[in-house]
DRENDO-1510 file (C-alpha; in Angstrom, 1 decimal, always signed):
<recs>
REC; n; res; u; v; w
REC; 1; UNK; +0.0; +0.0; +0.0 .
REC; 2; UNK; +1.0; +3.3; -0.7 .
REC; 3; UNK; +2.8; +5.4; +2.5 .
REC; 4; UNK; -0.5; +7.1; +4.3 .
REC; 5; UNK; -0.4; +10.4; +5.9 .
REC; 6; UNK; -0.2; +10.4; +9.8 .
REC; 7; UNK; -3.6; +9.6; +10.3 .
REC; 8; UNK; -3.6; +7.5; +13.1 .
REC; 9; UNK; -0.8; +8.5; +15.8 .
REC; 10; UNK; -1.0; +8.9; +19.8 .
REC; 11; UNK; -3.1; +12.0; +21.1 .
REC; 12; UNK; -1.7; +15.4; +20.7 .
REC; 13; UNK; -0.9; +17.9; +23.4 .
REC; 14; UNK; -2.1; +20.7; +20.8 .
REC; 15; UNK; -3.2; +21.0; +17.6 .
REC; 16; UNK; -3.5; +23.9; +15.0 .
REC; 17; UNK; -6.8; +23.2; +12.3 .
REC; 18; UNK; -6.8; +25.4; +9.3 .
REC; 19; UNK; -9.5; +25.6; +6.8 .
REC; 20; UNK; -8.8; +27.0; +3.6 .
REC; 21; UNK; -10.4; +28.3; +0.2 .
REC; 22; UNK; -8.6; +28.5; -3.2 .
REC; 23; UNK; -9.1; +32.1; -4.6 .
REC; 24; UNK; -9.5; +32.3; -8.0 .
REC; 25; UNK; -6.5; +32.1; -9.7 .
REC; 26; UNK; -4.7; +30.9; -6.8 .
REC; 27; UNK; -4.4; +26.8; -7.8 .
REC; 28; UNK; -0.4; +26.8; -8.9 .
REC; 29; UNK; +0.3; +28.6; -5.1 .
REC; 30; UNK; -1.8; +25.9; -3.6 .
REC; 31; UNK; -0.1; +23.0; -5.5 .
REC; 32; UNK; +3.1; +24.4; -5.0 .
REC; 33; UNK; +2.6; +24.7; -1.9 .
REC; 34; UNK; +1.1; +21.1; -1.5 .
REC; 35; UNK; +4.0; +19.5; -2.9 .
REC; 36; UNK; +5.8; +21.2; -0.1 .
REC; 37; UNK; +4.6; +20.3; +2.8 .
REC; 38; UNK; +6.3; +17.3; +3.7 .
REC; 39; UNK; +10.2; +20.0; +3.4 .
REC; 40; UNK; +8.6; +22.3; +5.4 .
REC; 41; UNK; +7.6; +20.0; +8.2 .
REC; 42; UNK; +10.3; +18.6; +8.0 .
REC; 43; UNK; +12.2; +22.2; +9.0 .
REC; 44; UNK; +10.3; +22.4; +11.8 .
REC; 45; UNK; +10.4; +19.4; +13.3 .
REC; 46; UNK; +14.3; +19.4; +12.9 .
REC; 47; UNK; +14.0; +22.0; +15.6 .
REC; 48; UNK; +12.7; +19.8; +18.0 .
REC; 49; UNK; +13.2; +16.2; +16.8 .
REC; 50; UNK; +11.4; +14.3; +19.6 .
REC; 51; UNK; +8.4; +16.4; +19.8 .
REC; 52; UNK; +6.9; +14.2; +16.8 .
REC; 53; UNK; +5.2; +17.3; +14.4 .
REC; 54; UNK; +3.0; +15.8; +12.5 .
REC; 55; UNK; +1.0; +17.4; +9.2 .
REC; 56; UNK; -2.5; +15.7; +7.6 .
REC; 57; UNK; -3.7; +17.2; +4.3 .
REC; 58; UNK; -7.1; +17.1; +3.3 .
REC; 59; UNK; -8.7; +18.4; -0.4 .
REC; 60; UNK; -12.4; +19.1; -0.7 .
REC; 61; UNK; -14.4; +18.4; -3.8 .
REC; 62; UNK; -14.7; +21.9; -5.2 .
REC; 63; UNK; -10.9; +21.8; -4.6 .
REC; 64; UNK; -10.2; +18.5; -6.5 .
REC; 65; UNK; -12.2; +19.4; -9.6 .
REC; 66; UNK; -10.1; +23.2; -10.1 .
REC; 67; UNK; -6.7; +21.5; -8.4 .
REC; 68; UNK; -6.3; +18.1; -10.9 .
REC; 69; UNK; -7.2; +16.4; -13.9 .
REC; 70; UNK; -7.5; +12.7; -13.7 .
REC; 71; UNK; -9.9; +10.6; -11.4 .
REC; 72; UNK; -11.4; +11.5; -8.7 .
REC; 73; UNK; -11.6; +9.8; -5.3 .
REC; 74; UNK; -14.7; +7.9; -5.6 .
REC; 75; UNK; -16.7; +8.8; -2.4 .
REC; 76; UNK; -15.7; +12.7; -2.2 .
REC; 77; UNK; -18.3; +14.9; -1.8 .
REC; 78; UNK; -19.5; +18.4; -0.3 .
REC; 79; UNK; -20.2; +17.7; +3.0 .
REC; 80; UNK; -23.7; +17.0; +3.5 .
REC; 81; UNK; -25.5; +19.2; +5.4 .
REC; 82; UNK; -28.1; +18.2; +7.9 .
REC; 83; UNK; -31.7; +20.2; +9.1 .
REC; 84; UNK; -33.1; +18.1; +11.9 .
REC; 85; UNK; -36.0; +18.6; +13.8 .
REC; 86; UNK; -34.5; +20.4; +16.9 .
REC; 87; UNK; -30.8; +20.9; +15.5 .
REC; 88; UNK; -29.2; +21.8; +12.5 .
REC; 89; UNK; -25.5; +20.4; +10.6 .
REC; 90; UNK; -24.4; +23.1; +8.4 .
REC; 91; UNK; -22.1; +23.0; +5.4 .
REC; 92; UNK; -19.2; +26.1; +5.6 .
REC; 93; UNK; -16.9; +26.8; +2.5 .
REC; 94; UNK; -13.3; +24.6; +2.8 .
REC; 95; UNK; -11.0; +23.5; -0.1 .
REC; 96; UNK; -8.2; +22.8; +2.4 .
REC; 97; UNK; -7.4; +21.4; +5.4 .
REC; 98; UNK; -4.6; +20.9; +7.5 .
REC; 99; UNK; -4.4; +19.5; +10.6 .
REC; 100; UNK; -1.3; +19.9; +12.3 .
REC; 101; UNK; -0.3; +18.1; +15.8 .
REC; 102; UNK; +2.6; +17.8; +17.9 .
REC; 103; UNK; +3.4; +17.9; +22.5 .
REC; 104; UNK; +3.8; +21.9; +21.6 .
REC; 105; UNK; +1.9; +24.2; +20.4 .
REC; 106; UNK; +4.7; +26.8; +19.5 .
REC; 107; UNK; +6.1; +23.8; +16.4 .
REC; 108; UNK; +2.2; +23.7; +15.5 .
REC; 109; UNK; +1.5; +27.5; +15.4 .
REC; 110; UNK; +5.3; +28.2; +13.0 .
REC; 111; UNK; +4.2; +25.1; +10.6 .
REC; 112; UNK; +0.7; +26.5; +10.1 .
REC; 113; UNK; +2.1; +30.1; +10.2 .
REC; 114; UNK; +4.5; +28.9; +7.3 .
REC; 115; UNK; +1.4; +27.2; +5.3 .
REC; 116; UNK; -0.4; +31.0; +5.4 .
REC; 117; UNK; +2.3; +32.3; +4.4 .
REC; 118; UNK; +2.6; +30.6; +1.3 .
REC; 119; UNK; -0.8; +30.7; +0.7 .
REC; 120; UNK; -1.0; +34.5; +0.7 .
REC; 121; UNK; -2.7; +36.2; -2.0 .
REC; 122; UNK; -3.5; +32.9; -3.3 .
REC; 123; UNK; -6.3; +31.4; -0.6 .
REC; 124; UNK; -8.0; +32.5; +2.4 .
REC; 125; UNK; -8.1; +31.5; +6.0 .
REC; 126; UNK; -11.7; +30.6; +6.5 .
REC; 127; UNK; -10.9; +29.1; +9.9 .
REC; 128; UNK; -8.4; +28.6; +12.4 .
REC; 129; UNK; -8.9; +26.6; +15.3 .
REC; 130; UNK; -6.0; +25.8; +18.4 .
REC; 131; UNK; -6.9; +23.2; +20.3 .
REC; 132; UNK; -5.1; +21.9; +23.3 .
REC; 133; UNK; -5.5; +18.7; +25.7 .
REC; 134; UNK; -7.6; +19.0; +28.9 .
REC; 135; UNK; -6.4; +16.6; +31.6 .
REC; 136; UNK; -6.4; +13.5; +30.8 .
REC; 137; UNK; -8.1; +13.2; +26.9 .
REC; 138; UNK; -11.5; +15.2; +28.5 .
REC; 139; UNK; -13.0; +17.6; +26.5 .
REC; 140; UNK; -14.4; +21.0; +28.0 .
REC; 141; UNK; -17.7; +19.0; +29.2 .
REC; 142; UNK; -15.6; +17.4; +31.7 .
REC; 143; UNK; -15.8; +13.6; +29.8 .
REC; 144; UNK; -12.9; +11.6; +28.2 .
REC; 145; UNK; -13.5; +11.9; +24.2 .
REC; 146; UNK; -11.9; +9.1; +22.0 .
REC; 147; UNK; -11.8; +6.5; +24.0 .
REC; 148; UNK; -13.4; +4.2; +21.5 .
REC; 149; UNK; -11.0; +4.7; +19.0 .
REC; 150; UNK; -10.0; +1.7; +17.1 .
REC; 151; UNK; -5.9; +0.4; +17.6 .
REC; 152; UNK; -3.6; -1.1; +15.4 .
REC; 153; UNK; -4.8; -3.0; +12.4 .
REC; 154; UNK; -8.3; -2.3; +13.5 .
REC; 155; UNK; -7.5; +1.5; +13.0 .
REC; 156; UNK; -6.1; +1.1; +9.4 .
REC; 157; UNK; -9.1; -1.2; +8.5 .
REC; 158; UNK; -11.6; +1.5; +9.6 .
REC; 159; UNK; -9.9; +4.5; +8.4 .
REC; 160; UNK; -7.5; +3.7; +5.2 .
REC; 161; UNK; -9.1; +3.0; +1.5 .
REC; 162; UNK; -8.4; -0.4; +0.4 .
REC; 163; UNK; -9.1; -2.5; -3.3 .
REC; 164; UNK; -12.3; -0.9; -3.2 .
REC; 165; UNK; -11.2; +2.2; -4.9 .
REC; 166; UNK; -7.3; +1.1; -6.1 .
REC; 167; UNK; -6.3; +4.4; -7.6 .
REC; 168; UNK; -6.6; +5.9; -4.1 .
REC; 169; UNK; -5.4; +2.8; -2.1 .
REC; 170; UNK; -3.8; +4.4; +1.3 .
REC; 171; UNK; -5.7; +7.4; +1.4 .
REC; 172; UNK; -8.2; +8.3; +4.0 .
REC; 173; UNK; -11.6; +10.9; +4.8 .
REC; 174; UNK; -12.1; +13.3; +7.2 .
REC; 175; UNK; -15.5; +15.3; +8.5 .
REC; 176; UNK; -14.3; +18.5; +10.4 .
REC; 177; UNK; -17.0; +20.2; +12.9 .
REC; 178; UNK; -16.6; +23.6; +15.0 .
REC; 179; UNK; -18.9; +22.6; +18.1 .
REC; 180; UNK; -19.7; +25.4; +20.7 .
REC; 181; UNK; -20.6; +24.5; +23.9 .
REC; 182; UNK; -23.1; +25.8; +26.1 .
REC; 183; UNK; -21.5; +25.5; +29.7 .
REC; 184; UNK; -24.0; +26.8; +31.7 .
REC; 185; UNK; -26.8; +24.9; +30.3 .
REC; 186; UNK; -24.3; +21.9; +31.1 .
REC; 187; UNK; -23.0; +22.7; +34.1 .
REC; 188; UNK; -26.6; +23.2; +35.3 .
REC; 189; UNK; -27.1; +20.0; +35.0 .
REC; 190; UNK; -26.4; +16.8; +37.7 .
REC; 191; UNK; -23.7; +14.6; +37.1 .
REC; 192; UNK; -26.0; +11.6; +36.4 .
REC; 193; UNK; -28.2; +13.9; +33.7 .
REC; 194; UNK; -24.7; +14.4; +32.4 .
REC; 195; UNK; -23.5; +10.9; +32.2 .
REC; 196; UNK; -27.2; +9.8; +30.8 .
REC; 197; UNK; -26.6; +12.4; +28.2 .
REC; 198; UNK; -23.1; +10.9; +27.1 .
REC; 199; UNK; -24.0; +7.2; +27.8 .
REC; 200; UNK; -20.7; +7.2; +29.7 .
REC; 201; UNK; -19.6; +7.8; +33.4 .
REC; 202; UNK; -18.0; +11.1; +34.2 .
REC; 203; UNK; -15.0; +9.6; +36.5 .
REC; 204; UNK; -14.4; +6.4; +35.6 .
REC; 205; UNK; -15.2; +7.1; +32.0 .
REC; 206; UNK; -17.1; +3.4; +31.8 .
REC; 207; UNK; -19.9; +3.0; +29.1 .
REC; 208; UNK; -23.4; +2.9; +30.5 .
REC; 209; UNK; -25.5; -0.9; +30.3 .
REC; 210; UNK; -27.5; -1.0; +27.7 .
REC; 211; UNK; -30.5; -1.6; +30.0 .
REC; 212; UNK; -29.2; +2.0; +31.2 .
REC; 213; UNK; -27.9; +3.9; +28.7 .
REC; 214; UNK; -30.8; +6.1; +27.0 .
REC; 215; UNK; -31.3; +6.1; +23.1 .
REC; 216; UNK; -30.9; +9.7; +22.5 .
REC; 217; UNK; -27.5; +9.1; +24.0 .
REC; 218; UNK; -24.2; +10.0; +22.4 .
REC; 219; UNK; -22.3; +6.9; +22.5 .
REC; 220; UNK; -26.3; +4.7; +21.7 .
REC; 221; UNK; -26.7; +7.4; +18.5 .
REC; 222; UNK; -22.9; +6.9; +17.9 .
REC; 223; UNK; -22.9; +3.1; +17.7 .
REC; 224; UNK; -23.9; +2.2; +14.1 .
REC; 225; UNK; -23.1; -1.2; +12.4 .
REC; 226; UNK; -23.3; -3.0; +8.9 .
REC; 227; UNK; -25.4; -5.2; +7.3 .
REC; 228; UNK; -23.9; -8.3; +9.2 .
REC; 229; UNK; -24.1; -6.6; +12.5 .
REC; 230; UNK; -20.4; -5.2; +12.5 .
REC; 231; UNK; -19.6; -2.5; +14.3 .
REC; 232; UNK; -18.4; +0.5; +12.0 .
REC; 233; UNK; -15.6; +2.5; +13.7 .
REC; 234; UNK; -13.9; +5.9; +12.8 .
REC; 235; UNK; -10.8; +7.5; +14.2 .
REC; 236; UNK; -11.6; +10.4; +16.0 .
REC; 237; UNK; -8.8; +13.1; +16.4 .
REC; 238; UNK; -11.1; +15.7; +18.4 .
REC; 239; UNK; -9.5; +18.7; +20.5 .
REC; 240; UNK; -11.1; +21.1; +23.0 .
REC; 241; UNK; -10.6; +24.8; +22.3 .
REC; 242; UNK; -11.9; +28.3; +24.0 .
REC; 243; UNK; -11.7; +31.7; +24.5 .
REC; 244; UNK; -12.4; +33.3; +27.6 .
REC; 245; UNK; -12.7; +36.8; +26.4 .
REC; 246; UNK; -15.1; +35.8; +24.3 .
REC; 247; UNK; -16.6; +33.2; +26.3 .
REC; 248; UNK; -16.5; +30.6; +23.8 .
REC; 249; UNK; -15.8; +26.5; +24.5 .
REC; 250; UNK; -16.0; +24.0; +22.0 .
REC; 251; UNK; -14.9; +20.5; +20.9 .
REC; 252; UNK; -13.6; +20.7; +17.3 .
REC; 253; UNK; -14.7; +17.0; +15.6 .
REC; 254; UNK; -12.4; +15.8; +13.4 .
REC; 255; UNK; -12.8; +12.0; +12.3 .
REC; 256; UNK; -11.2; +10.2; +10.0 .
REC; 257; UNK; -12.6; +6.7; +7.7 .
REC; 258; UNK; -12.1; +4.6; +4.7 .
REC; 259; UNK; -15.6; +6.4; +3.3 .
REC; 260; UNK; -17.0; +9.2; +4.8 .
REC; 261; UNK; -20.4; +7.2; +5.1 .
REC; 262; UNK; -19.3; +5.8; +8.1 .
REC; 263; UNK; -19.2; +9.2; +10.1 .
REC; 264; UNK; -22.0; +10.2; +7.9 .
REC; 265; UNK; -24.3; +7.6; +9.4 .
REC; 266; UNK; -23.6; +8.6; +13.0 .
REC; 267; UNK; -24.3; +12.4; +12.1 .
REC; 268; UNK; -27.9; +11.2; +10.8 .
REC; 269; UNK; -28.3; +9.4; +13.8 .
REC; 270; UNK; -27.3; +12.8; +16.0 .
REC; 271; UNK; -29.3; +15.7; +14.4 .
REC; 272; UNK; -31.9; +13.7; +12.2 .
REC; 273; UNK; -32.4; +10.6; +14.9 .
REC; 274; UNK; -32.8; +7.0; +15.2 .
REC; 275; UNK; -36.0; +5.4; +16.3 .
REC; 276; UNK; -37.3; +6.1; +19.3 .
REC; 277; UNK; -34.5; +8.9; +19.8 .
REC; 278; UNK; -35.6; +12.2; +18.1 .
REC; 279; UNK; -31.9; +13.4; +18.2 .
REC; 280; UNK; -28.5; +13.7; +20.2 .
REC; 281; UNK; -29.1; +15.0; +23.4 .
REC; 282; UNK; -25.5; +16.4; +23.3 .
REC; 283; UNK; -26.5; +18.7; +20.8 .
REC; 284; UNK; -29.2; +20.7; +23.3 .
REC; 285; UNK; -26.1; +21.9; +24.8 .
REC; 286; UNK; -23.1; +21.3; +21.7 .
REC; 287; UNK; -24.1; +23.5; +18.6 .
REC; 288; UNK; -22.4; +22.9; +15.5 .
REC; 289; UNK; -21.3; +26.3; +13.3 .
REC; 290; UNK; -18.9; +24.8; +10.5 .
REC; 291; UNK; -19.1; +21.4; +8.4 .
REC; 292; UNK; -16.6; +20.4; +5.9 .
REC; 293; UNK; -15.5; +16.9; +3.9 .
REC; 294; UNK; -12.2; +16.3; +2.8 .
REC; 295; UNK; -10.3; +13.5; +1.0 .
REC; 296; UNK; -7.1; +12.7; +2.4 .
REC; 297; UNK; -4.2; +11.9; -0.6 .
REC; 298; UNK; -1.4; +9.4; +0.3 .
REC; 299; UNK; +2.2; +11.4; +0.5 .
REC; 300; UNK; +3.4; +9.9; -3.1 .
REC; 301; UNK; -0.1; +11.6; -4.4 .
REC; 302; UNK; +1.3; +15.2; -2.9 .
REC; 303; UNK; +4.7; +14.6; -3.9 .
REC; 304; UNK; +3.8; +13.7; -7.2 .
REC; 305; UNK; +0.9; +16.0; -7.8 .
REC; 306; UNK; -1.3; +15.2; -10.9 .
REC; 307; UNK; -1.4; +17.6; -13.9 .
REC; 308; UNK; -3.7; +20.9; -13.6 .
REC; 309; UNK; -7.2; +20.2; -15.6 .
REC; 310; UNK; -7.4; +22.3; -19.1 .
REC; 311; UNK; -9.5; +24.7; -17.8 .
REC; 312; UNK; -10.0; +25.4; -13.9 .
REC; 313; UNK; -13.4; +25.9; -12.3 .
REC; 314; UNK; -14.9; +29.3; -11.3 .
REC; 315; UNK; -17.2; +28.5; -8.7 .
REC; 316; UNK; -17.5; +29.6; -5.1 .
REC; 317; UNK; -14.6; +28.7; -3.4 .
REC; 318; UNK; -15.8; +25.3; -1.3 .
REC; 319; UNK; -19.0; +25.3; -2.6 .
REC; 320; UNK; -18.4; +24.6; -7.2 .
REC; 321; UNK; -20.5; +21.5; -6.7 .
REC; 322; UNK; -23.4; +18.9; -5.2 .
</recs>
């Protein structure tokens, strides 16, 4: 198989999530620049060799069609925006993502610094998230997030394209979400509410019985298996973030699979429900306010970038297709 991007590595102590669009006119900056990526994280990490920088890129399908000729991977896709009966998934512009992660935060901030750098006058910075770890893996709700993440093998199964789609053997897909809390609503509530709310305990971080756990659950509405009864797991890469000027504290979801379906499925189950659960309960308190899909190349694809298309697109950045 061809060498995957760092994927799946141990947790981060911080992380630096940039979302960018292409400006028009701007594609031979952003391939330049994505051809680059490996030297220039590479310089920084030479700085600090143990500290273990690590870079993932992600392309969204606006991106792809104005960025390559050739084929396309076969399940990318806008992200697919979601209007529940109490909550809402929206879809935000994004043609790149990179998702950078290393113990400090300084060799995170220079890499992504670098990346805007290039990029100027060539793409925009729609967002920019720094996230940071919270005790031990919590997020900002006070409960340990990942836990379930697949290991070994299991992970590579669950987040790495196989023979199904042989052109793009090695690669991966992401779903990135910006979710801001509402601590007071939260905080307001008992620790049991809590821990009904999540389907896990608060302390001990041990999954509720299912005679227990409720169905509008996170972890219930999170659990979704195939047509054999598999369970279908993702890698999930999420990291708390906040301002206290601003009073803002969020989670930002990033999760990674073999076909975005996968985390697809569990976001139906979230805002749209799953009988007899109406919804998430998380998301009474958790509001989403960004949504993006990207596809996530191998290193020889970035290295060896394909050939420009004849003619590129000129639709809205993050937004040229369906």
């Amino acid at each position: 198989m061809p060498e995957s991007q760092p994927v799946v590595v141990p947790p981060a102590r911080a992380a630096v999530f940039l979302v960018v669009t292409i400006d028009q006119g701007g594609e031979d900056t952003v391939r330049d620049l994505l051809q680059d990526v490996s030297a220039l994280r590479r310089s920084v990490a030479f700085r600090a060799p143990p500290e273990e920088l690590s870079c993932v890129v992600g392309i969204g399908s606006a991106a792809w069609s104005r960025l390559f000729s050739g084929p396309r991977p076969r399940d990318l896709h806008p992200f697919k925006e979601l209007d529940g009966p109490r909550h809402q998934a929206p879809g935000t512009p994004g043609d790149i993502l990179f998702h950078v992660r290393c113990r400090r935060m300084d060799l995170c901030f220079e890499l992504a610094r670098l990346f805007a750098e290039r990029l100027e006058g060539a793409a925009t910075v729609v967002d920019e998230v720094h996230g940071f770890k919270f005790f031990d893996e919590r997020d900002l709700l006070g409960f340990v997030d990942g836990s379930e993440n697949p290991e070994g093998e299991i992970a590579d199964d669950a987040v790495f394209i196989g023979d199904e789609d042989p052109d793009f053997r090695g690669g991966s897909y992401v779903i990135v979400q910006k979710y801001l809390h509402n601590m007071k609503g939260w905080n307001a509530l008992s620790v049991e509410e809590q821990e009904r709310t999540i389907g896990r305990t608060r302390l001990a971080n041990i999954e509720l019985p299912d005679d227990v756990k409720p169905a509008d659950s996170h972890v219930a509405l999170n659990t979704v298996t195939d047509e054999h009864g598999n369970e279908r797991k993702i890698v999930r890469e999420n990291m708390p973030f906040g301002n206290i000027a601003q009073g803002e504290f969020g989670t930002y979801f990033i999760g990674y699979a073999r076909t975005p379906e996968v985390t697809e499925s569990m976001l139906r189950n979230m805002f749209l429900g799953r009988d007899p659960a109406s919804h998430d309960r998380i998301l009474d308190f958790s509001v989403p306010v960004t949504g993006c899909l990207f596809h996530v190349p191998t290193i020889a694809f970035l290295d060896d970038l394909p050939a420009r298309p004849p003619l590129a697109g000129h639709s809205a950045p993050g937004f040229s297709e369906n």
